[in-house]
C-alpha positions in Angstrom: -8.1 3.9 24.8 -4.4 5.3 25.5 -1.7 3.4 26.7 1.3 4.8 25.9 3.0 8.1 27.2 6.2 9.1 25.0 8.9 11.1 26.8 11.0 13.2 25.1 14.1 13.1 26.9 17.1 13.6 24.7 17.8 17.3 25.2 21.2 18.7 26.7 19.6 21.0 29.4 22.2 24.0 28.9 20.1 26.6 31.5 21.1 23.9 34.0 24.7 23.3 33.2 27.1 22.2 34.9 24.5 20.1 36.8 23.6 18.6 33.7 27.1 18.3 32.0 26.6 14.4 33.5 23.5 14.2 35.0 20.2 14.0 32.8 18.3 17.6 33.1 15.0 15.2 33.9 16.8 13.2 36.3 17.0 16.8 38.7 15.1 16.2 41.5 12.3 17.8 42.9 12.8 17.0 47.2 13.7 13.3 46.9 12.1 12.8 43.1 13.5 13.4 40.0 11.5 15.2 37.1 10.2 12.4 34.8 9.1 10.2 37.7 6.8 13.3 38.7 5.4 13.1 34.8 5.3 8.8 35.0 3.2 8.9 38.2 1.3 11.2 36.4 0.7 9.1 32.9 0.2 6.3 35.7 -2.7 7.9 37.7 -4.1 8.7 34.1 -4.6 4.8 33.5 -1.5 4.6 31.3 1.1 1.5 31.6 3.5 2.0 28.9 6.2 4.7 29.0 8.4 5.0 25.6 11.1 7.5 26.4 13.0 8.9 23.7 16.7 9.6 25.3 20.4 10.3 23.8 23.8 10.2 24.8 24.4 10.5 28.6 20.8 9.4 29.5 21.7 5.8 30.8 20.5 7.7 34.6 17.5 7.4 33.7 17.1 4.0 32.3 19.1 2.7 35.6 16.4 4.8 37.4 13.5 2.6 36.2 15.1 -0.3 37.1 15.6 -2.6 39.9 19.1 -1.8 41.8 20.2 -5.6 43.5 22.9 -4.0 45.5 21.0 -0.8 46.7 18.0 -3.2 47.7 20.2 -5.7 48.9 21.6 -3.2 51.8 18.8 -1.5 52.8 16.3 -4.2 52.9 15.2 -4.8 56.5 16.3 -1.4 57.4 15.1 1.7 58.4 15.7 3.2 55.0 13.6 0.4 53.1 10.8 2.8 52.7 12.4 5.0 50.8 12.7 2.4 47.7 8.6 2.5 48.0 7.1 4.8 45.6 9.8 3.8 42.7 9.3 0.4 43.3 5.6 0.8 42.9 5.7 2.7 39.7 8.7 -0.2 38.2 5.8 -3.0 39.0 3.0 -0.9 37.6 5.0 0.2 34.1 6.5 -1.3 31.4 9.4 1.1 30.2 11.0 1.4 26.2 13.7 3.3 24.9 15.0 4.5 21.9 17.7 7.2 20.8 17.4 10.6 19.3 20.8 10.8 17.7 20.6 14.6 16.5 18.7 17.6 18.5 16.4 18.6 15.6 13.4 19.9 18.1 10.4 18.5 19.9 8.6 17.1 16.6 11.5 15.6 15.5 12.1 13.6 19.2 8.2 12.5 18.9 8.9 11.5 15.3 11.5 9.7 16.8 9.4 7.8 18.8 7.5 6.4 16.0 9.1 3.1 16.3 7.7 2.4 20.1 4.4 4.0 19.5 3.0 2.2 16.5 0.0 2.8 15.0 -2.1 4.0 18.1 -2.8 7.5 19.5 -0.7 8.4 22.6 0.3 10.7 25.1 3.5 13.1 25.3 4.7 14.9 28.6 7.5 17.3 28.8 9.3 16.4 32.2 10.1 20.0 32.3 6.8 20.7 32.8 6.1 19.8 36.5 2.1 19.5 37.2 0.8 19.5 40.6 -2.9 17.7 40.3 -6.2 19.8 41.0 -7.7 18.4 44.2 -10.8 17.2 42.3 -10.2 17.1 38.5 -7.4 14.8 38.9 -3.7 15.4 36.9 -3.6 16.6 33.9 -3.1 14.2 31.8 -6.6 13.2 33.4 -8.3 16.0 32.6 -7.2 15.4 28.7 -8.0 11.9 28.2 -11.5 13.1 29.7 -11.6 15.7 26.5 -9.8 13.1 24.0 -12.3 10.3 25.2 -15.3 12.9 24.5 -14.0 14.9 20.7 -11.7 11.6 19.5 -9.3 13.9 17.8 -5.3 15.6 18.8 -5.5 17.6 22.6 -3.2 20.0 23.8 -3.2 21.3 27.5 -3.0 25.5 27.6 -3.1 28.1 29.9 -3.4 31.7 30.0 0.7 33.6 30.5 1.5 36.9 30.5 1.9 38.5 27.2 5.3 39.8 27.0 5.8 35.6 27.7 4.3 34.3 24.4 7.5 34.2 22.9 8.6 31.2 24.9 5.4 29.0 23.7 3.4 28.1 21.3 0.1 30.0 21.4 -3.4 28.8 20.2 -5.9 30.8 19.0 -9.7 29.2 18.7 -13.6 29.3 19.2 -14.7 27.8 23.2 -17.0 24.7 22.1 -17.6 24.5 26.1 -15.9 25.8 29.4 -12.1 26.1 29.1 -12.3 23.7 25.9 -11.4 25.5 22.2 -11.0 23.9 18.8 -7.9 24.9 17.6 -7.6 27.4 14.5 -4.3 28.8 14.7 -1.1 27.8 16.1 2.1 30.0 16.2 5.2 28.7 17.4 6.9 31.4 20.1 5.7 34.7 18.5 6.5 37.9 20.0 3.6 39.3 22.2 2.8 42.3 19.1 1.9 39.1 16.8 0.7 36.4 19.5 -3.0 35.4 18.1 -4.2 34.8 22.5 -2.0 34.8 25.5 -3.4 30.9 25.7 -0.1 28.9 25.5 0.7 25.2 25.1 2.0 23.6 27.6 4.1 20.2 27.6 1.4 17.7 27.4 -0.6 16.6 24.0 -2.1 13.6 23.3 -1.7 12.6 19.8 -3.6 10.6 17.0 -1.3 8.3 15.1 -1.6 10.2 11.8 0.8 12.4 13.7 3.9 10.4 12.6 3.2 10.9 8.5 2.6 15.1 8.8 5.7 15.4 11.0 7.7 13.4 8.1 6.3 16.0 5.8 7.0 18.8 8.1 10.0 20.9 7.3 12.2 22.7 9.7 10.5 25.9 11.5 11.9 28.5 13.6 15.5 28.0 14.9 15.6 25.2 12.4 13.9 22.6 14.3 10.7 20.1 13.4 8.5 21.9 15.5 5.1 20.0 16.8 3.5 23.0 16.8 3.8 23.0 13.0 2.6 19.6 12.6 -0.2 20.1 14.9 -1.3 23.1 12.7 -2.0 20.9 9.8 -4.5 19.0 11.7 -5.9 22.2 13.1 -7.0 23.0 9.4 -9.0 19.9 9.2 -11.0 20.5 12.8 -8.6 18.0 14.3 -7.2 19.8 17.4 -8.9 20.8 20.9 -6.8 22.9 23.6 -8.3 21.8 27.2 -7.3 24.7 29.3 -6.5 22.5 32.4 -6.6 23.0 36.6 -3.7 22.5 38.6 -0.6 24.2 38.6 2.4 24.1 36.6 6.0 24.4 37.4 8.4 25.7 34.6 11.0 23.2 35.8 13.1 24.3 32.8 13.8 27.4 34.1 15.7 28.0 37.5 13.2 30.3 38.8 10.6 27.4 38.0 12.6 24.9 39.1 13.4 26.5 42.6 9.3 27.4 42.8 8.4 24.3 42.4 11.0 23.1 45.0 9.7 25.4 47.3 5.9 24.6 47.0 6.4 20.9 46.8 8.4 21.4 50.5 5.8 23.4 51.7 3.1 20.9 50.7 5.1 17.7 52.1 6.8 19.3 55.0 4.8 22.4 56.5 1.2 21.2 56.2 
């Protein structure tokens, strides 16, 4: 069973600067919700309690987010604004939050290595708050949809979907057989290749669940492209063994790391609340 959901969340967020000179990049907010609470609700509706988040210097927001706030409750309570306080208070009852610090930027394996320490020896779940997921109506979130796939092959899942090819250089891109309908074991992984040497246009997207064995390959795994412990890389070793499924998932996705994405997302998320 999985009931952990580790959150990298130590990056500096330069596409968004100044915004995020002080302010946490996953602390942006969506209408009136910022980033990671999106990708909490989300572990949450998957059946998952325990959030590890893996932050750095100038994260405290988010910490202070996931918390109760005395004063705040103490002048709004009774009032008209009271409501507001609902949904976060909900999710602070339903979670129980860690933290730990990734004191050097070495890349996305590196923060998940980093991790280690409030995982244990269990397999778990990793979102990406940049990665904003609206659920499918009736297949559920997509962290959901995974667990459904992890539950049935018991082995590392990554969620994909299909980009444009001149875009494979800004994922890592699976190549595989379909065992069933939108569900591949993994062959081939290549970290951001440009489109001429992309294997598929199938491309990961910021949610894996992990088996603990994880931990030891990405402490064998050297630095990749742009110098960083990719996870890609260490996913690849377990590839070789049979060990990874992609689970090309329904919903939609957001690119929240991207102004364009970010504004998107905006947009449909006011259309959805607001115009319907």
């Amino acid at each position: 069973m999985i009931r952990k959901c580790l959150f990298p969340a130590a990056g500096y967020g330069t596409r968004f600067l100044p915004a995020t000179k002080a302010t946490p990049k996953e602390m942006l907010p969506v209408l009136t919700k910022p980033l990671i609470q999106y990708g909490v609700e989300e572990a949450l509706e998957a059946g998952l309690d325990t959030m590890a988040i893996v932050t750095g210097r100038g994260k405290r927001a988010i910490e202070d987010h996931f918390d109760i706030s005395y004063e705040l409750e103490h002048q709004i309570k009774g009032t008209s604004k009271e409501h507001y306080l609902t949904e976060i208070r909900d999710v602070i009852t339903k979670c129980t939050f860690s933290y730990t610090r990734q004191v050097e930027m070495k890349g996305l394996g590196h923060a998940i290595l980093t991790g280690e320490t409030l995982i244990g020896k269990e397999s778990f779940a990793v979102i990406l708050a940049d990665d904003l997921c609206d659920n499918d109506s009736e297949a559920g979130g997509v962290l959901s949809q995974m667990i459904k796939v992890y539950n049935k092959y018991k082995c590392s899942i990554v969620a994909i979907e299909e980009v444009h090819k001149k875009d494979t250089n800004k994922y890592g891109v699976i190549d595989g057989e379909e065992i069933e309908n939108g569900v591949f074991r993994v062959s081939d992984m290549v970290e951001k290749p440009d489109p001429e040497n992309a294997p598929t246009n199938m491309a990961i997207i910021g949610r894996y669940i992990l088996t603990q064995d994880i931990f030891d390959i990405l402490k064998d795994t050297k630095p990749g492209k742009s110098g960083e412990v990719q996870i890609t890389d260490a996913l690849l070793e377990q590839a070789k063994q049979g060990n990874v499924v992609a689970c090309k998932f329904k919903g939609k996705r957001f690119d929240c790391g991207s102004i364009d994405g970010f504004v998107e997302a905006t947009n449909y998320f006011y259309n959805r609340e607001y115009n319907e």
